[in-house]
Backbone as a printed PyTorch tensor [residue, N CA C, xyz], in Angstrom:
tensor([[[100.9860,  57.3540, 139.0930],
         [100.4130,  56.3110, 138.2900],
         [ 99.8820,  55.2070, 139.2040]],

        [[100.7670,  53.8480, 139.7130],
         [100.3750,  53.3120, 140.5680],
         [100.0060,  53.7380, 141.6500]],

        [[100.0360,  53.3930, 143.0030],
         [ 99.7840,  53.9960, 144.3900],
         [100.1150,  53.0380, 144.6200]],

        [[101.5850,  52.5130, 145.0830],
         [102.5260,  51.4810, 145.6330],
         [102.9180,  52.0930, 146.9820]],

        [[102.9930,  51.7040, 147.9530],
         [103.5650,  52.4290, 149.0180],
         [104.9360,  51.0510, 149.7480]],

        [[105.8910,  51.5030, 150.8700],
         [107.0400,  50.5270, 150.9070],
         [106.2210,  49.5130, 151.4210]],

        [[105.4610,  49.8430, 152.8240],
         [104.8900,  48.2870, 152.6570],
         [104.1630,  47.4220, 151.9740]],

        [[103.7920,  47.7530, 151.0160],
         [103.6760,  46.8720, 149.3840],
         [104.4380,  46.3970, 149.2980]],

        [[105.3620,  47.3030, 148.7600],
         [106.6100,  46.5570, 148.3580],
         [107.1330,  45.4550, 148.8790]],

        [[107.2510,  45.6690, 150.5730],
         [107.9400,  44.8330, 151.2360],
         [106.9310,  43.7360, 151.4570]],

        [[105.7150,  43.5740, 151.2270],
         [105.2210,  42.1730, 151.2520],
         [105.0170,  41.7210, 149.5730]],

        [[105.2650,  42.8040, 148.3590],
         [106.1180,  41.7140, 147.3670],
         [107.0480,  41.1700, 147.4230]],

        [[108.0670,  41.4720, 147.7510],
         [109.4890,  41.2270, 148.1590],
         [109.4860,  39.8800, 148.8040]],

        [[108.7030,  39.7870, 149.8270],
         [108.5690,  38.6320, 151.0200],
         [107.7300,  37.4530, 150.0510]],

        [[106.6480,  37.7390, 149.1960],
         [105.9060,  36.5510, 148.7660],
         [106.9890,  36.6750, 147.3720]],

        [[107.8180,  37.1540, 146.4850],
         [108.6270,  36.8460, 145.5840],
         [110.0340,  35.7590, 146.1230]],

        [[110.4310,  36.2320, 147.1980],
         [111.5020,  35.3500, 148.3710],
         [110.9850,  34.1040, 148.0420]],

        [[109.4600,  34.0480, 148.5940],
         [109.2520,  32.5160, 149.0300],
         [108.5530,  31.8100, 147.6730]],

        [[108.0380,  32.4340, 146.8430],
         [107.7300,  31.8700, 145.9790],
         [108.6910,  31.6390, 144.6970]],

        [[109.6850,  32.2950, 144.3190],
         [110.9620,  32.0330, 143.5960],
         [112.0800,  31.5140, 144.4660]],

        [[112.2840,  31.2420, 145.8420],
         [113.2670,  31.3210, 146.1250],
         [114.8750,  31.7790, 145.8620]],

        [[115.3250,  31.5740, 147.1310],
         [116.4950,  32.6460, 147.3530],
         [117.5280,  32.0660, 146.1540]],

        [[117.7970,  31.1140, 145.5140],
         [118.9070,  30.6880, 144.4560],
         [118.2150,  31.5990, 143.0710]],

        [[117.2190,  31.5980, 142.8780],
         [116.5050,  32.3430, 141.5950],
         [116.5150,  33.4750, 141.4600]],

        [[116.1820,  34.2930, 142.9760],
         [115.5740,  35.3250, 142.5200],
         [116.7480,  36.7000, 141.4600]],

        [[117.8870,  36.6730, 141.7820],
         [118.5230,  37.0790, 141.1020],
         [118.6330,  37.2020, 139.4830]],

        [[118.4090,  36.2220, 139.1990],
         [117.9740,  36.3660, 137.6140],
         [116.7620,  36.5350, 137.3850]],

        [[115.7490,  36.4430, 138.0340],
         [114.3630,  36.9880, 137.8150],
         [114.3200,  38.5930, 138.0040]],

        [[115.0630,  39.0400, 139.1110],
         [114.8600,  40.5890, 138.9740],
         [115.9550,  41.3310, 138.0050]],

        [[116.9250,  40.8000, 137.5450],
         [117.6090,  40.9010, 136.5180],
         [116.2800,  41.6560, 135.3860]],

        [[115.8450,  39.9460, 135.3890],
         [114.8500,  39.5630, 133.7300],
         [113.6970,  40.6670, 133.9550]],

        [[113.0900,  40.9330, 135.1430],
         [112.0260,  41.6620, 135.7880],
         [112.5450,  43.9120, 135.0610]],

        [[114.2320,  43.9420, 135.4580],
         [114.6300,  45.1930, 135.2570],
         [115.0490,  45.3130, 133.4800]],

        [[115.0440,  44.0560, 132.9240],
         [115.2900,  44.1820, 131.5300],
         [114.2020,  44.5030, 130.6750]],

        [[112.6700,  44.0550, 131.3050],
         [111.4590,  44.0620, 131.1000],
         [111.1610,  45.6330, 131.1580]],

        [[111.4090,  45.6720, 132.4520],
         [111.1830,  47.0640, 132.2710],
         [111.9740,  48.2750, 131.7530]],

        [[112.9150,  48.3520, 131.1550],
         [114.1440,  49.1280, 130.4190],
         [113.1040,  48.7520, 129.4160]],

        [[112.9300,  48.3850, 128.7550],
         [112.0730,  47.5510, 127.2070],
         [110.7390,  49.0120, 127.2590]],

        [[109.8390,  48.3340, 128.5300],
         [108.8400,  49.2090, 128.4380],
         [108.8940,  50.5820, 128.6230]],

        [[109.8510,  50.9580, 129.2770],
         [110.0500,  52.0440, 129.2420],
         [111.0030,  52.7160, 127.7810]],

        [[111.6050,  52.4690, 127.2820],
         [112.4800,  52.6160, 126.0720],
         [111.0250,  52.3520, 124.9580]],

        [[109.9430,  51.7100, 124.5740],
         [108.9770,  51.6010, 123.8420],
         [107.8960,  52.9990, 124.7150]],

        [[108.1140,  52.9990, 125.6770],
         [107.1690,  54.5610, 125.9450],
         [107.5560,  55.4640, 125.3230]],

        [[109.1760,  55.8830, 125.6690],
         [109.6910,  57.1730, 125.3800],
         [109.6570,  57.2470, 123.4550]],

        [[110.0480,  55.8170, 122.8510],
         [109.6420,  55.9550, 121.6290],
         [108.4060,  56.5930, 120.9490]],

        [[107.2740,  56.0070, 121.7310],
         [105.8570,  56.2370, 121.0170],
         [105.6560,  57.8350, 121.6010]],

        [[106.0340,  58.3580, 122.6060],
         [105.7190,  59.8980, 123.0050],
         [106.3100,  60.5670, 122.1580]],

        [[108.1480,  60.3490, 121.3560],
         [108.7880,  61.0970, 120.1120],
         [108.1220,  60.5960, 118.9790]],

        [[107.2660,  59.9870, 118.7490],
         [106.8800,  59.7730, 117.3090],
         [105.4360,  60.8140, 117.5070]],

        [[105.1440,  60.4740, 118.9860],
         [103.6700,  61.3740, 118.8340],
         [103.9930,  62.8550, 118.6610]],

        [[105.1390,  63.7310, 119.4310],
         [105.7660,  64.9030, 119.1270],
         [105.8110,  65.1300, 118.2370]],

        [[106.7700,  64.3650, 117.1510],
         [106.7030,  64.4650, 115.9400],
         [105.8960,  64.6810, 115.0860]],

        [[104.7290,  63.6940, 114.7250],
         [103.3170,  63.7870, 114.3980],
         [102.7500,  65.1180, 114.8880]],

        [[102.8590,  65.4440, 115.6920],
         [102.3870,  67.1110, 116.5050],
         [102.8860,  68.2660, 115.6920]],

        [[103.9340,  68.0750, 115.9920],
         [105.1640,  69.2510, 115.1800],
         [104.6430,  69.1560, 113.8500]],

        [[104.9340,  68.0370, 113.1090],
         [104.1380,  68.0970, 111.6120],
         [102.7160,  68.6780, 111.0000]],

        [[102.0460,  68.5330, 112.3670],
         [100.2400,  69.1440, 112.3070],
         [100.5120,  70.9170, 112.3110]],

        [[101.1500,  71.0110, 113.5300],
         [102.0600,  72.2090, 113.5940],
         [102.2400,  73.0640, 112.3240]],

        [[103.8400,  72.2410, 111.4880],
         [104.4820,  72.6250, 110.3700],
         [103.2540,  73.1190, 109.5560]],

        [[102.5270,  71.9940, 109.0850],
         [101.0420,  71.6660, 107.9900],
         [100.4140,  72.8730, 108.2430]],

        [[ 99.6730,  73.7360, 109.5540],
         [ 98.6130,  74.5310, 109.4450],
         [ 99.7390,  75.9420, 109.5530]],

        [[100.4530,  75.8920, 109.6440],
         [101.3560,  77.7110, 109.5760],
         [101.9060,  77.4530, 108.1830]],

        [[102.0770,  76.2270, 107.7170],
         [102.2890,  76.2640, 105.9640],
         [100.6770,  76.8700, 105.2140]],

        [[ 99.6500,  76.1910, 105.6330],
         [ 99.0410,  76.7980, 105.5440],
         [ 98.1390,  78.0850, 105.6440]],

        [[ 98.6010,  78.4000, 106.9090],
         [ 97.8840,  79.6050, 107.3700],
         [ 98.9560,  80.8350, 106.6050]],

        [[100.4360,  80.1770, 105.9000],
         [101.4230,  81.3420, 105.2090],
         [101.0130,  81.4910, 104.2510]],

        [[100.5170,  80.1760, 103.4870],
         [ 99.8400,  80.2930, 101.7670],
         [ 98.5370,  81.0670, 101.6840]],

        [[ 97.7750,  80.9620, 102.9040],
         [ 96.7710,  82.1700, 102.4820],
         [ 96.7410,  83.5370, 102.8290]],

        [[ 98.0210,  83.7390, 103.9500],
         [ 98.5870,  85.1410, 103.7950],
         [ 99.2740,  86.1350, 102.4830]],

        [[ 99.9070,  85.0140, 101.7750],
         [100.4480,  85.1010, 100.5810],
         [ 99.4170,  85.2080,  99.5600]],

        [[ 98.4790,  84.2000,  99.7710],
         [ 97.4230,  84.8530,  98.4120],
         [ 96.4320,  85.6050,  98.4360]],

        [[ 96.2780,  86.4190, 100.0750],
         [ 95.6040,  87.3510, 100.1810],
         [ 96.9410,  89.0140,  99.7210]],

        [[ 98.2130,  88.3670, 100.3920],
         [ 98.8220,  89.8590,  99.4380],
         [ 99.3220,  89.7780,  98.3320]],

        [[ 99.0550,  89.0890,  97.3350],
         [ 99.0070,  88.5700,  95.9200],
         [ 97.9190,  89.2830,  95.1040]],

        [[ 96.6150,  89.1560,  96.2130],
         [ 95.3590,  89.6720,  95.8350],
         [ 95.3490,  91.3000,  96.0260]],

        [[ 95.9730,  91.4930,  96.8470],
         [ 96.0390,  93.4440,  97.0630],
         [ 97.1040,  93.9210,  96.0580]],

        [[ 97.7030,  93.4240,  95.8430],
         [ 99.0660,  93.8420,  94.9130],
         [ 98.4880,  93.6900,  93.3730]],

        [[ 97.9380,  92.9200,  92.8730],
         [ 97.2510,  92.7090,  91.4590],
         [ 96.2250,  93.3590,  91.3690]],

        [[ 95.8530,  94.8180,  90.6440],
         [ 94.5640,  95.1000,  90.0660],
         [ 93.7520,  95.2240,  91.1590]],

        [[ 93.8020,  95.6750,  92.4730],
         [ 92.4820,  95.5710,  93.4620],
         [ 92.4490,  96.7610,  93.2550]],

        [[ 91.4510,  97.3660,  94.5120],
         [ 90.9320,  98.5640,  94.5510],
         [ 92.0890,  99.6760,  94.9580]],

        [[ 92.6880,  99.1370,  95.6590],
         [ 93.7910,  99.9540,  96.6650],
         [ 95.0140, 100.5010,  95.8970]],

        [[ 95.6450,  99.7100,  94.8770],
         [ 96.6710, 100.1390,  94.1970],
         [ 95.5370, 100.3690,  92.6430]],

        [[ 94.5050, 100.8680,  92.6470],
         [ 93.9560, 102.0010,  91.7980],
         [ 93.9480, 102.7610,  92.2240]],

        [[ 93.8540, 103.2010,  93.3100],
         [ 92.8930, 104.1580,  93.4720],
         [ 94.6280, 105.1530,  94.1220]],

        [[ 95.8340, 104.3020,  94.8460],
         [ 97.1630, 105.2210,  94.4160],
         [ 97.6440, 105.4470,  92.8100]],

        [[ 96.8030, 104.9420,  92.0350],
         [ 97.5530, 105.2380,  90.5420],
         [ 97.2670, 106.3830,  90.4910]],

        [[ 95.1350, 106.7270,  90.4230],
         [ 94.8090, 108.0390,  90.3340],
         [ 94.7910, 109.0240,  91.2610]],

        [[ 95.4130, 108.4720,  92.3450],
         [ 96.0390, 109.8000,  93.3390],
         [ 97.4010, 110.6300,  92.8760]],

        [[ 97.9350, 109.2810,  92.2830],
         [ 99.8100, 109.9240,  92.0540],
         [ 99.3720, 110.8450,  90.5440]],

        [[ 98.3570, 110.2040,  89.7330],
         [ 98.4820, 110.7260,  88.7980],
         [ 97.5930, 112.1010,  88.6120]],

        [[ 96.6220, 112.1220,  89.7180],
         [ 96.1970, 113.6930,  90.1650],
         [ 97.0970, 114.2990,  90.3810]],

        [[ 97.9320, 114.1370,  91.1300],
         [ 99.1260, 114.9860,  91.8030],
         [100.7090, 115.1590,  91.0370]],

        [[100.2980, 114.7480,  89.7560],
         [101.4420, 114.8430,  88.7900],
         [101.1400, 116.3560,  88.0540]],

        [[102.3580, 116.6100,  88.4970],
         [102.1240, 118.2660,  87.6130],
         [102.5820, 118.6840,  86.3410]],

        [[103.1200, 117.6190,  85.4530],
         [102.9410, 118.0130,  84.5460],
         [102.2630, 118.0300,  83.2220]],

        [[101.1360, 117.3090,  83.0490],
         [100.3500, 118.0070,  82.2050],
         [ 98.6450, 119.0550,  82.5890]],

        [[ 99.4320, 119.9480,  83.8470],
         [ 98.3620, 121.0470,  84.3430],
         [ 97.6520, 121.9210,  82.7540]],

        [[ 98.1490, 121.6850,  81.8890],
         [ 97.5400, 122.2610,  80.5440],
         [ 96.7700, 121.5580,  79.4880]],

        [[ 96.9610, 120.2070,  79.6750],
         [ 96.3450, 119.5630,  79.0330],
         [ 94.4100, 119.4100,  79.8710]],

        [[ 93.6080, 119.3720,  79.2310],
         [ 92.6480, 118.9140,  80.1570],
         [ 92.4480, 117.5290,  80.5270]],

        [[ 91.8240, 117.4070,  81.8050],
         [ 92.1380, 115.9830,  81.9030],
         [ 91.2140, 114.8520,  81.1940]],

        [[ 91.7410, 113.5920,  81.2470],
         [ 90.6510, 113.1010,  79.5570],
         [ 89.8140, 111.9310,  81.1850]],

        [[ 88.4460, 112.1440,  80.3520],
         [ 87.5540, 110.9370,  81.0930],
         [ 88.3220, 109.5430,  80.9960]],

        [[ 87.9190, 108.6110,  81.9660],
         [ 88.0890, 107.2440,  82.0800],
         [ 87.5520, 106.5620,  80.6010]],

        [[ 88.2550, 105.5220,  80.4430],
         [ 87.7550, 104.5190,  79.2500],
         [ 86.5910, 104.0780,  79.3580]],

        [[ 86.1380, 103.2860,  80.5780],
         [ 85.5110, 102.6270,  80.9820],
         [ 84.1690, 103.0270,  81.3170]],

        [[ 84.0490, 104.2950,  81.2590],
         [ 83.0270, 105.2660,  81.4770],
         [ 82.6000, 105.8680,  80.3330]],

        [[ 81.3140, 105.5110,  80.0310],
         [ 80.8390, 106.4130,  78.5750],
         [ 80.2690, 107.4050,  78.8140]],

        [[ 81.0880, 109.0670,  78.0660],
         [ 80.5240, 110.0500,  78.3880],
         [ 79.2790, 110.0880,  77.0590]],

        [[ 78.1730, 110.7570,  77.4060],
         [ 77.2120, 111.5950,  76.6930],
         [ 77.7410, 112.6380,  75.9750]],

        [[ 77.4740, 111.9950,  74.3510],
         [ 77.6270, 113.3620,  73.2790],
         [ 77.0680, 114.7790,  73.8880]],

        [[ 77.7980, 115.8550,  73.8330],
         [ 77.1020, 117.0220,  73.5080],
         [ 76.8320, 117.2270,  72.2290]],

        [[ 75.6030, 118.0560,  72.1280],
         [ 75.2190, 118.8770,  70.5090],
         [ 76.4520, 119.6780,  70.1990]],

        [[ 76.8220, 120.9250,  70.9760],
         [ 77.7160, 121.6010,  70.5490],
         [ 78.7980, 122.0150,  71.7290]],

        [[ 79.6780, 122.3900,  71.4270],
         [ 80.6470, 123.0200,  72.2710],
         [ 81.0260, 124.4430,  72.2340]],

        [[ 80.8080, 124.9420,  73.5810],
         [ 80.9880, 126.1060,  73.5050],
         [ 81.9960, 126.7660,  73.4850]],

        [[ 82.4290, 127.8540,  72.4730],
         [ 84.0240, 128.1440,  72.4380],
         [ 84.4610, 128.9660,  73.6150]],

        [[ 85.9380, 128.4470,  73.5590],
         [ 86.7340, 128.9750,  74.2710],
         [ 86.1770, 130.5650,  75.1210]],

        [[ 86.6370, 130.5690,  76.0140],
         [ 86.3670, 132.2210,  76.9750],
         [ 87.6630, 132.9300,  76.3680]],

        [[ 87.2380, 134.3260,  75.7000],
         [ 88.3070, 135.4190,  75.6750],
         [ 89.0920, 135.1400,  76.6280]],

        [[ 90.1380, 135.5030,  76.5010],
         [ 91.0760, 135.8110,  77.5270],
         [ 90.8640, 137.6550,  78.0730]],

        [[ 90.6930, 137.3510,  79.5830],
         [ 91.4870, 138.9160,  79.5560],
         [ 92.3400, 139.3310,  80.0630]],

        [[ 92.7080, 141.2690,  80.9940],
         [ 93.5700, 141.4290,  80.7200],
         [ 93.4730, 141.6510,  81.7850]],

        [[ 94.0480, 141.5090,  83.3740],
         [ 93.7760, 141.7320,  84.7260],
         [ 93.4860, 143.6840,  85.0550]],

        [[ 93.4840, 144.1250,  85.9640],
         [ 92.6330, 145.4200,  86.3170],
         [ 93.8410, 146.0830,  86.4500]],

        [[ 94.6420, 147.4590,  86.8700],
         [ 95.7200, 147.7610,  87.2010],
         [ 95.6210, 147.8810,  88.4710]],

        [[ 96.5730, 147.5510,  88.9980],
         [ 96.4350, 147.4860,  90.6800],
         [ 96.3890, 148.5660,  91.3870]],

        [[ 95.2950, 149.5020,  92.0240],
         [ 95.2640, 150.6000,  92.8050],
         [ 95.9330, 150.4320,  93.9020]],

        [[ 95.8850, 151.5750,  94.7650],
         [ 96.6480, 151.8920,  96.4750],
         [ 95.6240, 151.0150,  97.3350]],

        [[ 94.3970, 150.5490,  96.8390],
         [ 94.0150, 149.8950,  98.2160],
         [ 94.5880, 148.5270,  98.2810]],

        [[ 95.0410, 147.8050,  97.0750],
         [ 95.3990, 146.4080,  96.5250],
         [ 97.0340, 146.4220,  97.1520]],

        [[ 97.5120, 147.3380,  97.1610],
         [ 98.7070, 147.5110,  98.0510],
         [ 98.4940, 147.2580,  99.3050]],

        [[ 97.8860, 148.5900, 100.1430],
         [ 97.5970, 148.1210, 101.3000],
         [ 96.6900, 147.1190, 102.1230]],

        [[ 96.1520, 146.4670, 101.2370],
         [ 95.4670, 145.0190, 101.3890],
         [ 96.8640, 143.8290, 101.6870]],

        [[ 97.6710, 144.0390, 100.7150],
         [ 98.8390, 143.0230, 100.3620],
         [100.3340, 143.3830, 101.7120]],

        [[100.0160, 144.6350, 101.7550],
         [100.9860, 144.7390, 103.0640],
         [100.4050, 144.6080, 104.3230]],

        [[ 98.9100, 144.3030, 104.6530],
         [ 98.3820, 144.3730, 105.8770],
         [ 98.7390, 142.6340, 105.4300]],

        [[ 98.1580, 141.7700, 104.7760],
         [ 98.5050, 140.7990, 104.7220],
         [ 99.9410, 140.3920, 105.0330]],

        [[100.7300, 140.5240, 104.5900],
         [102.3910, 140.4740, 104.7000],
         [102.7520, 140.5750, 106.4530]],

        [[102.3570, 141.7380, 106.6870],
         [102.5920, 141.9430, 107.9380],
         [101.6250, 140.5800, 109.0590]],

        [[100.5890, 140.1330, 108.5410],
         [ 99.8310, 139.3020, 110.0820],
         [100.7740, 138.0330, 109.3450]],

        [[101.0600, 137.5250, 107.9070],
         [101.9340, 136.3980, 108.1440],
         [103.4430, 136.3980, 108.8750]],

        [[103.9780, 137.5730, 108.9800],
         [105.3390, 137.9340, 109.1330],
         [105.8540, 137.2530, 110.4300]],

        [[107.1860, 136.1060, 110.6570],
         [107.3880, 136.1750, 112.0640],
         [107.2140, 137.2140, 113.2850]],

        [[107.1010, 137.0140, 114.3810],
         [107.4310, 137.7060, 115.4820],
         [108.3590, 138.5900, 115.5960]],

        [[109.3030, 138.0240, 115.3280],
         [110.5550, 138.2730, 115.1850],
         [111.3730, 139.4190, 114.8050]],

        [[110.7570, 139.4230, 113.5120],
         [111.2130, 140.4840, 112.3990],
         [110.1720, 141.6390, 112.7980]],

        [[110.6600, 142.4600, 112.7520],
         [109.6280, 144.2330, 113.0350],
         [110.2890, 144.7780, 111.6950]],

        [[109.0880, 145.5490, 111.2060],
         [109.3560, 146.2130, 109.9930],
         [109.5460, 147.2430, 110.1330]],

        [[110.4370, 147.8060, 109.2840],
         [111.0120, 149.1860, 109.7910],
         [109.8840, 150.2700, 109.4500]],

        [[109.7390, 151.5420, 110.2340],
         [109.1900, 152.4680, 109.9960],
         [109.9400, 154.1270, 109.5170]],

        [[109.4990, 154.2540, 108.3600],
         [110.2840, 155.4030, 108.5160],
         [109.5530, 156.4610, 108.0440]],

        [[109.7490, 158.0010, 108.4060],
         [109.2270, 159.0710, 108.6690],
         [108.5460, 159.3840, 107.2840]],

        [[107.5990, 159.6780, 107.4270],
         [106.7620, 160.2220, 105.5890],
         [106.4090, 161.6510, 106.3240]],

        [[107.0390, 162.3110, 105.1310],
         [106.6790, 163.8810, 105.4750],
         [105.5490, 163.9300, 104.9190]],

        [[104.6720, 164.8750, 105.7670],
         [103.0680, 165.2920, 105.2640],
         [103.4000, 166.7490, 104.5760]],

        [[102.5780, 166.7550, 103.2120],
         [102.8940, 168.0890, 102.7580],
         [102.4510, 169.3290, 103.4840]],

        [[102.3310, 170.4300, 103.4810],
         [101.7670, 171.2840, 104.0120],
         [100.7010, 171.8590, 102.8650]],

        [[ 99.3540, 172.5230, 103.5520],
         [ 98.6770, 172.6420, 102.4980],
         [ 99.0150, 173.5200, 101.6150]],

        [[ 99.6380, 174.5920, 102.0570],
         [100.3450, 175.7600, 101.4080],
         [101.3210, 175.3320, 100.6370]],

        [[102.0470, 174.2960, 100.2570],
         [102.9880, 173.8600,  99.4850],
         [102.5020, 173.6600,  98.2460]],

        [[103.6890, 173.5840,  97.2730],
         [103.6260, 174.0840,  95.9400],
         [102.9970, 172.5520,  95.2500]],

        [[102.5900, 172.3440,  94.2950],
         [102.4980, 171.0310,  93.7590],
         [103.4190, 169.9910,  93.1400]],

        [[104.9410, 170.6190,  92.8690],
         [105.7960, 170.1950,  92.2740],
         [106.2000, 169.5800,  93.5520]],

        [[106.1350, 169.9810,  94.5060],
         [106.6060, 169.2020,  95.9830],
         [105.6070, 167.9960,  95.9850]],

        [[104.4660, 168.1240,  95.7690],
         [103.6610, 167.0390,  96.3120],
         [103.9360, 165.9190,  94.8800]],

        [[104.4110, 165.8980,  93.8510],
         [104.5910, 165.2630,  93.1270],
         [105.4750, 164.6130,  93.7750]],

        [[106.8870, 165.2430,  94.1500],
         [108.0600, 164.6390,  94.4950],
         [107.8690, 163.7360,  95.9720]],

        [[106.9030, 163.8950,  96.5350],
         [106.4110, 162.6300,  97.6550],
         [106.0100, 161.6390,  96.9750]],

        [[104.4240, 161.3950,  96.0620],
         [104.8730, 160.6660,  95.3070],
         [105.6840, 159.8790,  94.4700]],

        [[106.4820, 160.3180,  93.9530],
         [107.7840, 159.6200,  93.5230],
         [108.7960, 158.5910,  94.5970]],

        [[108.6080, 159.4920,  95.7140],
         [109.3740, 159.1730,  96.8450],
         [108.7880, 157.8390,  97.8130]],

        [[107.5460, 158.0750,  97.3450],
         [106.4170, 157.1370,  97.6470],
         [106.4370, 155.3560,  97.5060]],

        [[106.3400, 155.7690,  95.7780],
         [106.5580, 154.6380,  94.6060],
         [107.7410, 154.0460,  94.5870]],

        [[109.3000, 154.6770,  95.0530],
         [109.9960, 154.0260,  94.9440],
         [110.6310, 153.5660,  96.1850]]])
């Protein structure tokens, strides 16, 4: 702050000597150190009131900067886009009314049709041949762990000379 150095000092010292003299000066530097306890005790005051005042500017803008965090998630939580658009996700993914069809939005006006076309027959699926088998076991087998090996076991080939009541009974043997 100042730039006092000792020999300053010591030629205040020397012109305070002679200009208060030596019976005085004692209560003058007394009165001189009470002066300054004062100014210094009124510094340290006005720097805690200015802290204070600080801290409060402080408090004021994170009170504020919380109230518009709060009424921005006030604003996502009420009716926005975001918690619609999980209603009609959860409610796509609700399985139980897969039979009902699903009904249009309110808010959306569908266009009359003239007529409606009835219902599709139902039908009656195909009976499953030997290739629909071995389609379903070649499948089976490329999902199958590593792990597991499927057993193989011996299928007798008829001979052509064999009777037909034999080749029935492979069949059978086949199927079950």
């Amino acid at each position: 702050m100042f730039d006092i150095g000792w020999s300053e000092l010591v030629v205040i010292a020397v012109v305070a000597l002679i200009a208060i003299g030596p019976k005085e000066l004692p209560g003058v530097l007394r009165m001189v150190g009470q002066w300054m306890g004062k100014a210094r005790k009124m510094a340290a005051e006005f720097q805690g009131q200015f802290q204070e005042a600080m801290r409060e500017a402080e408090m004021a803008d994170l009170k504020k900067s919380f109230d518009e965090v709060k009424e921005a998630a006030t604003g996502f939580a009420s009716g926005n886009i975001v918690t619609s658009l999980q209603k009609d996700v959860s409610s796509a993914l609700s399985i139980e009314d897969t039979d009902k069809p699903a009904e249009p939005p309110a808010a959306i006006e569908t266009p009359a049709t003239p007529a409606i076309e009835p219902p599709a027959e139902p039908t009656t699926p195909e009976a499953p041949t030997p290739q629909t088998f071995v389609e379903a076991e070649t499948h089976a087998a490329a999902t199958e762990p590593l792990a597991v090996a499927a057993e193989v076991q011996p299928v007798a080939v008829p001979h052509p000379d064999a009777a037909p009541a034999a080749v029935d009974e492979l069949k059978d043997a086949k199927a079950s």
